[in-house]
Wavefront OBJ file of the C-alpha trace (Angstrom):
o trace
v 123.175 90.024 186.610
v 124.445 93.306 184.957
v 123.127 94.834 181.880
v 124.549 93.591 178.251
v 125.359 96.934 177.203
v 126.010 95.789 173.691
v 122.749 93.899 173.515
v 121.127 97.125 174.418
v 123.160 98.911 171.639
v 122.069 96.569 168.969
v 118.641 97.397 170.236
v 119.067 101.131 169.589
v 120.658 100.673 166.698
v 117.689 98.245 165.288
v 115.214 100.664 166.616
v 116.954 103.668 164.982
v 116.798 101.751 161.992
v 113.237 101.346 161.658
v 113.450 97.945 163.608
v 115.038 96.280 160.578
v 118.744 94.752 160.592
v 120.833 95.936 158.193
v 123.602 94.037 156.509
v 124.095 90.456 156.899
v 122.896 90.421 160.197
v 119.452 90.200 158.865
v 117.937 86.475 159.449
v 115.497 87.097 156.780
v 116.768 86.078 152.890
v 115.242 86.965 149.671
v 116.935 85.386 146.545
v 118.602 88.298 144.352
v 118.474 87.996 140.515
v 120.241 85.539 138.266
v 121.476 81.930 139.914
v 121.586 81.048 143.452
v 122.940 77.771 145.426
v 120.954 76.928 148.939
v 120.942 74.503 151.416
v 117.610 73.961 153.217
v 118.692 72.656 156.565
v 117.474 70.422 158.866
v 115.326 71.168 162.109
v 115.062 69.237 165.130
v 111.087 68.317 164.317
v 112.501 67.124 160.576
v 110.061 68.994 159.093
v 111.760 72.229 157.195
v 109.205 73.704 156.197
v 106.892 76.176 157.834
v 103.771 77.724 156.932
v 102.065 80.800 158.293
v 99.319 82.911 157.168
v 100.087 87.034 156.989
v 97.667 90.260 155.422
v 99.045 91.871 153.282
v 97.874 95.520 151.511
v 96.849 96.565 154.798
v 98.588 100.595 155.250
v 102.278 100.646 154.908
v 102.394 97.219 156.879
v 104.925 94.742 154.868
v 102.897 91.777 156.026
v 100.522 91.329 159.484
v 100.497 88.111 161.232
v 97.045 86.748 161.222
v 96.418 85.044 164.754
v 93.324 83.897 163.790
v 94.747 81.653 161.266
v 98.103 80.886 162.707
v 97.026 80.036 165.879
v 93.013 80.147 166.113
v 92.690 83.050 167.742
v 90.841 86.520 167.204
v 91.888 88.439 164.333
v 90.033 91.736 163.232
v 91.736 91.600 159.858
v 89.778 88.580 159.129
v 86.419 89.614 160.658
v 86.889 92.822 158.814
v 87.694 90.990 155.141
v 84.920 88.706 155.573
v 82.242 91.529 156.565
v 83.590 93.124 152.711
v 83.068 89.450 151.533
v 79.502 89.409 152.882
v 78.676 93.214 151.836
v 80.036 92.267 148.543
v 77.531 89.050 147.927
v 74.513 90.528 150.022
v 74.931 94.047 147.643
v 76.762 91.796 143.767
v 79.720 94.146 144.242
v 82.458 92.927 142.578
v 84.711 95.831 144.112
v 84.026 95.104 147.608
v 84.726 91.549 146.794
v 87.636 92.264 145.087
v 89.102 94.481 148.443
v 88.087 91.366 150.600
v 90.622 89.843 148.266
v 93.189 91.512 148.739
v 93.101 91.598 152.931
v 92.288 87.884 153.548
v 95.018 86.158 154.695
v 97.712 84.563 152.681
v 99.801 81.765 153.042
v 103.788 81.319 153.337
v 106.344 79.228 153.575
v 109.477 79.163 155.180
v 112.759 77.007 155.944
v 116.342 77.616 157.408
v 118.814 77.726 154.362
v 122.664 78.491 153.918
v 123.544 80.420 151.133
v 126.404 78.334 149.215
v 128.982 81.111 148.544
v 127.959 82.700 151.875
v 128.211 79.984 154.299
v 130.386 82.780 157.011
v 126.764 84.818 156.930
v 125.375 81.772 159.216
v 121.607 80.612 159.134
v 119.135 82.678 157.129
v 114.982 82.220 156.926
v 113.697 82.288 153.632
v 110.280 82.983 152.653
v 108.740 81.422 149.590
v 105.575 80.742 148.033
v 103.235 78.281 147.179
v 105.121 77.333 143.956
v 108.242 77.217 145.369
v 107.196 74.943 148.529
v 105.646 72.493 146.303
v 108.452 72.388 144.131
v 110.415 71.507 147.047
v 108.255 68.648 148.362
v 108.622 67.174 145.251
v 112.608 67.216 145.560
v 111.929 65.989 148.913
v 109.720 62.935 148.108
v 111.798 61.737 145.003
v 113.971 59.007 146.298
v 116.469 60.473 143.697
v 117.178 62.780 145.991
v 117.344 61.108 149.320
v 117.673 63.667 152.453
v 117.882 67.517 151.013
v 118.600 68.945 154.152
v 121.641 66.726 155.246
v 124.219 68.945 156.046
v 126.697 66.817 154.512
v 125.520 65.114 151.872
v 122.038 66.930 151.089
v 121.659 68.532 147.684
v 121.705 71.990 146.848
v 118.789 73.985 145.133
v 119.754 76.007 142.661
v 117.268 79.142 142.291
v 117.003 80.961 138.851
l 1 2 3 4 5 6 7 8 9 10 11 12 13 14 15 16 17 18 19 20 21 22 23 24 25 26 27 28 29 30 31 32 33 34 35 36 37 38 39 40 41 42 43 44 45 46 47 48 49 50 51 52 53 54 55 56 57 58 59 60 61 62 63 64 65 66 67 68 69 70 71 72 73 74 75 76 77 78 79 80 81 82 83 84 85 86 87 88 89 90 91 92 93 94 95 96 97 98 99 100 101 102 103 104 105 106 107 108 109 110 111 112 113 114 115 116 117 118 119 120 121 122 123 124 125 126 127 128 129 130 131 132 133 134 135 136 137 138 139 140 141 142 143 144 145 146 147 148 149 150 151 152 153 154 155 156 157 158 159 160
């Protein structure tokens, strides 16, 4: 099998790039300011919703994936937070308590949506948080509603 040059181009460019994708190529979405329409799609397990655990505040990092809590394995994020925790009971201080804080790992949530307006940009992931998933169940288990993520006859969310 020959090489997909243009696969290896995208990788160049990507890497070039900081490893990010720019324009609408990104599968990533964050909701801009003022109204937005979405349609949280189905998946083949019917569950569209996702949850992982990340650090966060740790260097320039936008978010780590925490193994330990994602998938039970070793993390030394988490050994390291929970030393602080320790230091921070064993010694009453509040500030190494308060840095434990801010490494341990944090939950998200995420489902396949189509931006209404920008259907042609295909599939995009959107990360949310705890307010916002709950929020959803709730659309989800109100028989009002009936199936959100039918592609047909699903509802829209608006997002303000």
């Amino acid at each position: 099998m020959a090489i997909n040059i243009e696969a290896m181009r995208a990788k160049l460019n990507a890497s070039k790039s900081g490893g990010k994708p720019s324009g609408s190529k990104s599968t990533m979405w964050r909701p801009k300011a003022g109204d937005q329409m979405v349609r949280i799609l189905p998946t083949k397990d019917g569950d569209p919703f996702r949850e992982f655990h990340f650090h966060y505040n740790v260097g320039k990092n936008p978010g780590i994936y925490c193994n330990k809590r994602n998938d039970g394995g070793e993390c030394p994020i988490c050994d390291f937070a929970s030393k602080l925790w320790r230091d921070g009971v064993e010694n009453d201080d509040q500030n190494l308590k308060n840095e434990a804080k801010k490494l341990f790992a944090r939950k998200r949530y995420y489902s396949p949506v189509l931006i209404r307006g920008n259907e042609s940009d295909g599939v995009k992931i959107w990360a949310y948080g705890k307010t916002a998933y709950e929020t959803l169940l709730g659309y989800v288990l109100d028989p009002d509603y009936g199936d959100i993520t039918d592609p047909q006859t699903g509802t829209d969310i608006k997002l303000t």
